[in-house]
Structure formats: structure tokens, C-alpha cells
C-alpha positions as CSV (number, residue, x, y, z in Angstrom):
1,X,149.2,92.9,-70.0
2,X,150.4,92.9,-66.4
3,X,153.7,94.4,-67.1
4,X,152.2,96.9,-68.9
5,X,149.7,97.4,-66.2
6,X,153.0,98.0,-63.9
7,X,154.5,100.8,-66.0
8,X,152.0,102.3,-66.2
9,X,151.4,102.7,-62.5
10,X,155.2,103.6,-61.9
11,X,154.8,106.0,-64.5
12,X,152.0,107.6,-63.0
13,X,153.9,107.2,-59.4
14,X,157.0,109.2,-61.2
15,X,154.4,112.1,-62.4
16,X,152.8,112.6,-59.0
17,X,155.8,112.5,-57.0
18,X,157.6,115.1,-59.5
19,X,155.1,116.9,-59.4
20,X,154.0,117.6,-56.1
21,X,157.8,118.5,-55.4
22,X,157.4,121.0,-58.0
23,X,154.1,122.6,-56.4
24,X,155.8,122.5,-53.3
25,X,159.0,124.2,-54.7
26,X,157.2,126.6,-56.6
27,X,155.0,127.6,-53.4
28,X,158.8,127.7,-51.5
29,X,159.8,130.1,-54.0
30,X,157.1,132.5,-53.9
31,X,156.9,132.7,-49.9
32,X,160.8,133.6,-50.2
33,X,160.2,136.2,-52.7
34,X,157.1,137.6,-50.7
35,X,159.7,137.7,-47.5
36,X,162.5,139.4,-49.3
37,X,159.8,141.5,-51.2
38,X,158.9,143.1,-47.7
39,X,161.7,143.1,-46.1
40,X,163.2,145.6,-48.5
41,X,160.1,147.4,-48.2
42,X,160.3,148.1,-44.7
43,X,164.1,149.0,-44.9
44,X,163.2,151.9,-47.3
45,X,160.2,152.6,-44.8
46,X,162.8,152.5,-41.6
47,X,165.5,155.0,-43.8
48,X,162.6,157.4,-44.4
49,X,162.0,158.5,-41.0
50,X,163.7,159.1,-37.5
51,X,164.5,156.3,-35.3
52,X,161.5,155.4,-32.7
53,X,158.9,157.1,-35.1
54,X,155.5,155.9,-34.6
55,X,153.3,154.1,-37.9
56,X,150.0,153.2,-38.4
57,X,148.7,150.4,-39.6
58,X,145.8,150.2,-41.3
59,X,143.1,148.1,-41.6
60,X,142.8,148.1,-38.1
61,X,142.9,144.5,-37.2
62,X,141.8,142.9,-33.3
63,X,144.5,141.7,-31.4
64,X,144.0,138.8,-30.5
65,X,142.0,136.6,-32.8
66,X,140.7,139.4,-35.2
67,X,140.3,136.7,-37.9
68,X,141.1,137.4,-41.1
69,X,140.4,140.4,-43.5
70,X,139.8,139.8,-47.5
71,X,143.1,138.1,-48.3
72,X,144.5,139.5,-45.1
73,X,145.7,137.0,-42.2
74,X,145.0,138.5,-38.7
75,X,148.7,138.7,-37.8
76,X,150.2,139.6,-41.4
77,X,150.4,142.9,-39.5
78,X,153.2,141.4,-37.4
79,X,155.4,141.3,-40.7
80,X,156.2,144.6,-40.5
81,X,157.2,145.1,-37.0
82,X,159.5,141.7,-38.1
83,X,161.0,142.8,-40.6
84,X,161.9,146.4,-39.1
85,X,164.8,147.6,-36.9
86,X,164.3,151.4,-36.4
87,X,160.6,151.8,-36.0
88,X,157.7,151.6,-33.7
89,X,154.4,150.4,-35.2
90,X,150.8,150.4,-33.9
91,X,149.9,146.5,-34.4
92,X,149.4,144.1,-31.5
93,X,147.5,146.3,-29.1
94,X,145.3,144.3,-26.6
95,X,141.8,144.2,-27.7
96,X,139.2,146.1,-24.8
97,X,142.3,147.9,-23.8
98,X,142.8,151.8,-24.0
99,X,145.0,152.3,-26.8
100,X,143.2,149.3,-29.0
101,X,139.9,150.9,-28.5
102,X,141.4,154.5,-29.3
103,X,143.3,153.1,-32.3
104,X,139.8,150.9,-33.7
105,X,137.9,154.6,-33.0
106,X,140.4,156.8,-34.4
107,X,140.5,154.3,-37.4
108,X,137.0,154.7,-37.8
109,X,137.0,158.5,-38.8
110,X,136.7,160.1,-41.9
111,X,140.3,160.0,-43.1
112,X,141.5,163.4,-43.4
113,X,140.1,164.2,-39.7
114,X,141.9,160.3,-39.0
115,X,145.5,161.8,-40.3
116,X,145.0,165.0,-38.4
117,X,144.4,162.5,-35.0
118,X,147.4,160.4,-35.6
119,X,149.3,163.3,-36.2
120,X,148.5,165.0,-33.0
121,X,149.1,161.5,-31.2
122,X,152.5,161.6,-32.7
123,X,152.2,159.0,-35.7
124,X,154.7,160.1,-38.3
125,X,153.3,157.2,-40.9
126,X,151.1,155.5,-42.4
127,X,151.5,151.9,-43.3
128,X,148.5,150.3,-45.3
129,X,148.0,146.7,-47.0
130,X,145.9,146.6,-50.2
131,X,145.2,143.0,-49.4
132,X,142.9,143.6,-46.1
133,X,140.6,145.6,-48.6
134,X,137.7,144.2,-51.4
135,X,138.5,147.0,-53.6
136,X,142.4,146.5,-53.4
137,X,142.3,150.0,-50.7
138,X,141.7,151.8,-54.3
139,X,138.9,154.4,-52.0
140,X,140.9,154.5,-49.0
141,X,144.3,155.1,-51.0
142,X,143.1,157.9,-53.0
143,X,141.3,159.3,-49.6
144,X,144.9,159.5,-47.8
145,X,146.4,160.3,-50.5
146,X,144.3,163.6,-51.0
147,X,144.6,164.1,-47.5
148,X,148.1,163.9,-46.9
149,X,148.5,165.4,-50.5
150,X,151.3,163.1,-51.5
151,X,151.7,159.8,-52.7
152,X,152.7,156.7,-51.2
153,X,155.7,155.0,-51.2
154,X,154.8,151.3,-52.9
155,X,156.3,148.2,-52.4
156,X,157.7,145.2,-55.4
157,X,154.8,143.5,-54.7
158,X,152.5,146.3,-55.2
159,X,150.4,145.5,-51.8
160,X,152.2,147.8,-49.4
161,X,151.9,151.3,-49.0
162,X,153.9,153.8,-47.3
163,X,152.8,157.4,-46.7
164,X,156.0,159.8,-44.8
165,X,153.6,162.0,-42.9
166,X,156.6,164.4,-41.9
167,X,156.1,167.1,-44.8
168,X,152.4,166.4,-43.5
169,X,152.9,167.7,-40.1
170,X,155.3,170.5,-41.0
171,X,152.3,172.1,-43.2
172,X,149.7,171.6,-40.2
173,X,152.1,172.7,-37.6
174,X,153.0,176.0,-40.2
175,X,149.0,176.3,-39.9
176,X,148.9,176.6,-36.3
177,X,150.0,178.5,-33.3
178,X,152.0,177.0,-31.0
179,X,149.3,177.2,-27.8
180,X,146.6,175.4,-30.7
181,X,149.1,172.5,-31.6
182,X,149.8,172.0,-27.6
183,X,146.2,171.9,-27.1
184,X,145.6,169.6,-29.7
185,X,148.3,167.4,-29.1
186,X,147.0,167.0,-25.9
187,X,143.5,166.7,-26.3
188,X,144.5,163.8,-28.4
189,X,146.4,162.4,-26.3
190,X,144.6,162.5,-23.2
191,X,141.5,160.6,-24.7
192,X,143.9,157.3,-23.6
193,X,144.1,158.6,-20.6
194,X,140.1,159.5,-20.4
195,X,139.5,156.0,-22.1
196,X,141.4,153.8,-19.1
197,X,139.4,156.0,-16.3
198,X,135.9,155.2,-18.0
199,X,137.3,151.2,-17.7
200,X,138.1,151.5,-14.1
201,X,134.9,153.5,-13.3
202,X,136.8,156.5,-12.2
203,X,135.1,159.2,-14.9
């Protein structure tokens, strides 16, 4: 009966060790496909647009110690700027500073006056991740997409989104005279400037 008894535990012992190295194998496995998933992702994103070209990311997360967002860690937004070589992207933005508190306002818009701000700010993308969103960003997707009136470009894993707002800004500009889109370019832009003078109390 005791030997028995002993089997059985090493059996057991056997079971749980193989598998727990499979869990953590299979859990290896999917963070490297998740890496390589983005990284091509933001390759394509990076060839679709001019080097130094500004992107948005939305949600708009706080940076520092945002916390997380649905399924969406407060720094996944780093990924992106990790991962890419060409671009500039709006993550990482000191919370209480001026351009965090213009990006969390602008952010806050309704979306097709939100894409007409970036624009004149000189955004030239949009980056967005369905995973910060309860409803898998199905409102806000459709939203930008009617706004930009294009589709996103969509990553293997089917969470990132890419809109390319360059044929977007070439129809607004074509829309415009050139004395309305310097004015609007820098009313835009000076609400920065307007934000850091209301901080140091010299409005």
C-alpha cells in the first residue's frame, strides 16, 4: 500500500511540474507573438507616413500612474513609441503639464471637431487600441472613421488601429484659404502656449 501510495505522489509531482512548464511556455509564446504582432504593425504604421510625423494616441491615458483602462495597462501606450523608429507619438506627457492637459481636453471633444484640432496642431495620425475601450472602440471607431472618411489600418491581432490622416488634411486644407488654415493652425497651437501662462499666473 505504501509503494503505491509513493507512485502515486510522484505521479502526481510529474503532472504538476509538466504542467506548469507548459502554462508557462504557452504564456511565453503568446507574449512573443503579441511583441512581433505589434512590432510589424508599427513598421507598416512608420512606412505610411513622413519621418518625425506626429500620432495620436487614443484613449488618452495619465502619465504617470493613470491606472489601467478595460484591459488596457497604463503604459501599453509605451509599446508603440518602442517598437517605432521613424515616428513621434503623443504618449508620456507629464500629467498637470501644458501639453497633457491640452491633449486630455482636446481628447475630450466630439470626434470630428477632435480630428480637425489634431490636425491643426500638426498630428498626421491616429493610433487607437480597442482594448482601453468596454465596447472593443466599436462607437469611437465608426466615429473616426466617418470623420476622417476612411478606414483604418488594422493590426494581426485585430486590437490596433491606424488612421493615415494625410488624404485628411489635404481635403480640409483644399477647403480653406491659406490666411483661415494659418489662423487656425495657430489658434490651435497657441492654446499650449495660453495653457502654461494660466499655470504660472501670467494670463
Amino acid at each position: 500500500a505504501h509503494w503505491c501510495y509513493g507512485i502515486v505522489l510522484l505521479l502526481f509531482g510529474v503532472w504538476n511540474q509538466t504542467s506548469s512548464t507548459y502554462a508557462i511556455k504557452h504564456k511565453m509564446t503568446n507574449i512573443k507573438k503579441q511583441f512581433v504582432n505589434e512590432q510589424r504593425f508599427i513598421q507598416r504604421v512608420d512606412a505610411a507616413l513622413p519621418e518625425n510625423s506626429m500620432i495620436f494616441q487614443l484613449p488618452y491615458m495619465v502619465f504617470p500612474e493613470g491606472g489601467k483602462r478595460a484591459q488596457f495597462g497604463d503604459y501599453d501606450h509605451f509599446k508603440a513609441a518602442l517598437h517605432s523608429r521613424r515616428q513621434r507619438w503623443s504618449f508620456g506627457s507629464m500629467k498637470g503639464r501644458e501639453v497633457a492637459v491640452w491633449q486630455q481636453a482636446v481628447s475630450a471633444l466630439p470626434v470630428e471637431k477632435m480630428v480637425e484640432e489634431l490636425v491643426f496642431m500638426g498630428f498626421r495620425g491616429i493610433y487607437l487600441c480597442r482594448s482601453a475601450y468596454r465596447d472593443h472602440a466599436k462607437e469611437i471607431e465608426a466615429l473616426l472613421t466617418l470623420a476622417i472618411d476612411s478606414p483604418p489600418m488594422l493590426s494581426e491581432s485585430n486590437n490596433e488601429l491606424f488612421w493615415n490622416l494625410e488624404p485628411y488634411v489635404a481635403h480640409l486644407k483644399s477647403s480653406q484659404t491659406d490666411v483661415e488654415w494659418n489662423q487656425n493652425t495657430q489658434r490651435v497651437q497657441q492654446q499650449i502656449e495660453w495653457t502654461k501662462r494660466i499655470k504660472s499666473g501670467k494670463q
